[in-house]
C-alpha positions in Angstrom: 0.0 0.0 0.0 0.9 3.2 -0.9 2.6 5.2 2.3 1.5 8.8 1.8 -1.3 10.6 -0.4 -1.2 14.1 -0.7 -4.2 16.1 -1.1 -4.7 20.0 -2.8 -8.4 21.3 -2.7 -8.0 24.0 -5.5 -10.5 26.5 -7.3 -8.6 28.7 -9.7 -5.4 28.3 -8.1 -2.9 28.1 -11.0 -0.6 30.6 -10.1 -0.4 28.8 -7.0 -0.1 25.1 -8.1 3.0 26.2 -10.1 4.9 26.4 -7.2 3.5 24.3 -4.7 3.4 20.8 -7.3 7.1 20.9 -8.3 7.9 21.6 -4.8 6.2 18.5 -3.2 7.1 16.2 -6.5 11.1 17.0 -5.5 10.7 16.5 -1.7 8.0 13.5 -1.8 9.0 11.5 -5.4 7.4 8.5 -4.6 3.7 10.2 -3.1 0.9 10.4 -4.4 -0.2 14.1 -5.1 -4.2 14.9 -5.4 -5.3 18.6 -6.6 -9.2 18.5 -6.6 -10.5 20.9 -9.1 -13.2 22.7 -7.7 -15.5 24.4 -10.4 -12.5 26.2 -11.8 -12.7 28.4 -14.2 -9.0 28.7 -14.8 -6.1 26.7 -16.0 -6.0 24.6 -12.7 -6.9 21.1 -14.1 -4.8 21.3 -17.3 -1.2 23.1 -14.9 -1.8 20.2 -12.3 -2.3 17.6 -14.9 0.9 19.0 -16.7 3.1 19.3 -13.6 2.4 15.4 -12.7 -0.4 15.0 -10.4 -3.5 13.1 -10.4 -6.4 15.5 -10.8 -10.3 14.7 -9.9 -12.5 17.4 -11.5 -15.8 18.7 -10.1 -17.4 20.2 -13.0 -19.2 23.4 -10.7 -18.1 24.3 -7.1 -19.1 21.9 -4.5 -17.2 23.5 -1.7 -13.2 23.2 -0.2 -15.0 20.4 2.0 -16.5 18.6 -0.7 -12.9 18.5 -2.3 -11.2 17.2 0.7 -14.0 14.2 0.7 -13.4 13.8 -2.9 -9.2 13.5 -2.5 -9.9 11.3 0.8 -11.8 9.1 -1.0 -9.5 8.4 -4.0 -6.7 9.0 -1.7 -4.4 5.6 -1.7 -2.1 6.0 0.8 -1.7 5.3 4.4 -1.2 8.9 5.4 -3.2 12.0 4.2 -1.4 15.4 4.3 -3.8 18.2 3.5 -2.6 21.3 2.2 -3.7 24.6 0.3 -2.7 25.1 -3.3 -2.4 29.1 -3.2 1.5 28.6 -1.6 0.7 29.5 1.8 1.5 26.1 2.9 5.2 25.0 2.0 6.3 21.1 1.2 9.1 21.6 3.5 7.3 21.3 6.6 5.4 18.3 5.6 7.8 16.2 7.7 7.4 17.8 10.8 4.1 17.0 10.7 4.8 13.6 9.3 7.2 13.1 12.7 4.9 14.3 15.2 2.5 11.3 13.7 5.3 8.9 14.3 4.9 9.7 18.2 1.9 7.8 18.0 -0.6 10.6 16.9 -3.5 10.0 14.3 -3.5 14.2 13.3 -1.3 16.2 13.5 -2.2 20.1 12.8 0.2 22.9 11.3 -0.8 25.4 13.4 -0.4 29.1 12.5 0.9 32.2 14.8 -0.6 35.5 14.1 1.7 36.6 11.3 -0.4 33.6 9.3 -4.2 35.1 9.5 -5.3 36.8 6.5 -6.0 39.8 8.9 -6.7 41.2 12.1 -10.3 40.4 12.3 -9.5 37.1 11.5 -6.9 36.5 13.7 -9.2 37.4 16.0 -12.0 35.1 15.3 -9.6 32.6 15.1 -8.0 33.1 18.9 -11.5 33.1 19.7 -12.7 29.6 18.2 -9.3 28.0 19.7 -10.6 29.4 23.4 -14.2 28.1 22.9 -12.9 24.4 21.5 -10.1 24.3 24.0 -12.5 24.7 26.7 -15.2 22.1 25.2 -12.6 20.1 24.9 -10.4 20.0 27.7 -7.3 20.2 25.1 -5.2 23.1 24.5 -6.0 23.5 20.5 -3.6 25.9 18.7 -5.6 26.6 15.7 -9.0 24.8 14.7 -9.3 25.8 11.0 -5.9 25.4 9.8 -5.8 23.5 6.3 -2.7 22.1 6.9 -2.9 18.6 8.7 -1.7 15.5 8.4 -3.5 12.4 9.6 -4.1 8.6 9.4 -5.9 7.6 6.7 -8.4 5.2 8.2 -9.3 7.9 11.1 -10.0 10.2 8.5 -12.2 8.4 6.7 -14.6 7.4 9.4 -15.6 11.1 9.9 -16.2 11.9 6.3 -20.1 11.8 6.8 -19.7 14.8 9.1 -17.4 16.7 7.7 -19.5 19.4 6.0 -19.1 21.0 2.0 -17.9 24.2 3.0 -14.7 26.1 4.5 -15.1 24.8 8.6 -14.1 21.0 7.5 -11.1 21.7 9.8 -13.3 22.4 12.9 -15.3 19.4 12.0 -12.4 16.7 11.8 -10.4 18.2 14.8 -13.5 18.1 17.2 -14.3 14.2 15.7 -10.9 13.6 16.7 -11.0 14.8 19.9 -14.5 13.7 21.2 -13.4 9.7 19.6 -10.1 10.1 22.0 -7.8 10.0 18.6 -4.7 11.9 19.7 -4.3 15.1 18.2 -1.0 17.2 18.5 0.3 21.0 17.1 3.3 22.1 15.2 4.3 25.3 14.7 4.6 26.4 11.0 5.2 29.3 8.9 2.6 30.6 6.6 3.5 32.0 3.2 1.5 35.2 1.5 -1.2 33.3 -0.9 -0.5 33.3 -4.7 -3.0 34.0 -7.3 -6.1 35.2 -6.7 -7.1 36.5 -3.7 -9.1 34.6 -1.0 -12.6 32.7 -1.4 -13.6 33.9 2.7 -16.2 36.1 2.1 -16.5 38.3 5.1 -19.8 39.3 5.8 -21.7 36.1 4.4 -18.6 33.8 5.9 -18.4 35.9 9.0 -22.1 34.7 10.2 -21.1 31.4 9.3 -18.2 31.1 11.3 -20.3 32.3 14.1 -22.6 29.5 13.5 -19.0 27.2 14.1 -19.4 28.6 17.5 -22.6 26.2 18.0 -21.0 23.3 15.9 -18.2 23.0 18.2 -20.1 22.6 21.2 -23.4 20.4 19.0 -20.7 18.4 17.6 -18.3 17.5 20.8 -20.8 18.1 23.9 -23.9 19.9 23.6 -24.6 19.7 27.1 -21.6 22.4 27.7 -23.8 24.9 25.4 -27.1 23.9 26.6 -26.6 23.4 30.0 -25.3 26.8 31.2 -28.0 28.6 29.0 -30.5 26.4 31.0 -29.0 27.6 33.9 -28.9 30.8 33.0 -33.0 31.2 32.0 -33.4 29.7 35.6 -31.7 31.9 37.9 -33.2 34.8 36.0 -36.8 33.2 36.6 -35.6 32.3 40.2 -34.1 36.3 40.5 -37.4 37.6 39.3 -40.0 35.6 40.8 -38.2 36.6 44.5 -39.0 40.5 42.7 -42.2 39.9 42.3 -42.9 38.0 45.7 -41.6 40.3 47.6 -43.7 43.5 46.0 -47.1 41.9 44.5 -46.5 38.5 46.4 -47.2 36.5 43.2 -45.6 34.0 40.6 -46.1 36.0 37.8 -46.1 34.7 34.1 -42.7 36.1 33.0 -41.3 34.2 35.6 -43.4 30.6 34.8 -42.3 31.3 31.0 -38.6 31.7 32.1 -38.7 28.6 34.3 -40.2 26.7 30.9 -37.4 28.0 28.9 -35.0 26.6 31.5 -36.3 22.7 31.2 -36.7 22.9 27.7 -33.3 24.2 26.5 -31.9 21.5 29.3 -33.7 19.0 27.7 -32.8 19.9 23.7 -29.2 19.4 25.1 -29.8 16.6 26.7 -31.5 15.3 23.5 -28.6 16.3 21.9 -25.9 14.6 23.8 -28.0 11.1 23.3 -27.5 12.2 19.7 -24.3 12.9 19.3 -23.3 9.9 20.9 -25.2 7.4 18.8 -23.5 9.8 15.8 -20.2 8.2 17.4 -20.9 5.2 18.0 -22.6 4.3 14.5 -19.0 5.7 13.2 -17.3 3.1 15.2 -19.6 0.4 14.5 -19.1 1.2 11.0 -15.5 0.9 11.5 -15.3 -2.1 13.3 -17.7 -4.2 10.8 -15.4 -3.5 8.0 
């Protein structure tokens, strides 16, 4: 079996693929190297095709998640690196991802410092995803939607029905990892200014969305963390204003009775949720074990 498969998600990322594909073909001869053509409009396919790698074409834009899938898939090696095809990421610090593996993890993340975001506000965002996930998960996470990972192939594939079509695959695979107790481990890396055109994050339409990762990190590894302290919340503030009320009109009034029904029923959507999100887990593992 093939050791390592290498895998580019690229939409009209030429200018980019002619210096990240000759790179990786002189450092990794013998790998396999993926681009997935998403929808471009450009001379992606026909560069990566020329320069030696094995290209699977989407014939419109299905998403940088759908892409990743798509290489996974076909991938046919043991090891999956994953890596951008504008020449942020550089082929040179594949190994040090490839060596923290060898310490017995199944991921290992390239995780950038702040010189690496795209810009402040980003950077920002960012910080503030790797807080919230740390503290869901108990793990100290470095950077949740970096592209540039490295990870065993079989792991990967069991999450692939979760992983969603759009930009926060990275979020989605790091929080499986976690919440199946796969190891996951950091490395430091440099990140290179993007070639080409300029980047597919759109900021007011992504921006929402990457709110809405808020919610999928906790859905996703334990809702009850979300859930639970909202409950908690909607109660005390029933509890605070039902003592009001007592004490001047000596009454349970209906503000307070609707509050205490928020309370149970956003406790028991999480708890709900957390039955959920374990069968998710465990129909993954089955799933694994019965093949």
């Amino acid at each position: 079996m093939q050791e390592l498969s290498i895998i580019l998600p690229a939409k009209n990322e030429a200018e980019g693929l002619k210096r990240t594909l000759p790179d990786l073909r002189a450092a990794y001869p013998a790998a396999e190297i993926i681009v997935v053509n998403d929808g471009s409009t450009d001379a992606t396919a026909s560069i990566a095709a020329e320069l030696g790698a094995n290209v699977l074409s989407s014939p419109y834009s299905m998403g940088n998640g759908a892409a990743i899938k798509r290489g996974a898939r076909a991938a046919r090696g043991r090891i999956l690196v994953f890596m951008d095809a504008d020449g942020q990421h550089r082929a040179e610090h594949i190994q040090q991802l490839l060596a923290k593996l060898d310490d017995g993890y199944d991921m290992v993340v390239g995780a950038r410092d702040s010189t690496g975001q795209a810009n402040r506000h980003r950077g920002l965002a960012n910080a503030f995803y790797n807080k919230l996930a740390s503290h869901m998960t108990g793990h100290k996470i470095l950077d949740l939607t970096s592209g540039f990972r490295a990870a065993r192939a079989d792991r990967f594939r069991e999450f692939l029905h979760l992983l969603p079509n759009g930009f926060s695959y990275p979020t989605t695979s790091t929080m499986a990892f976690f919440r199946s107790a796969y190891p996951v481990a950091y490395v430091p890396i440099p990140v290179a200014k993007r070639m080409g055109n300029g980047s597919h994050i759109r900021p007011i339409k992504d921006g929402i969305r990457f709110l809405l990762i808020i919610f999928k990190i906790a859905t996703l590894y334990s809702p009850m963390k979300l859930f639970g302290p909202i409950a908690t919340g909607f109660f005390l503030t029933g509890l605070g204003y039902y003592g009001y009320t007592f004490a001047t009109m000596h009454r349970l009034t209906n503000m307070s009775t609707l509050l205490f029904s928020a309370a149970v029923i956003i406790f028991l959507i999480g708890l709900i949720s957390e039955q959920i999100t374990g069968l998710t887990y465990l129909a993954a593992r089955d799933g694994r074990d019965h093949k």
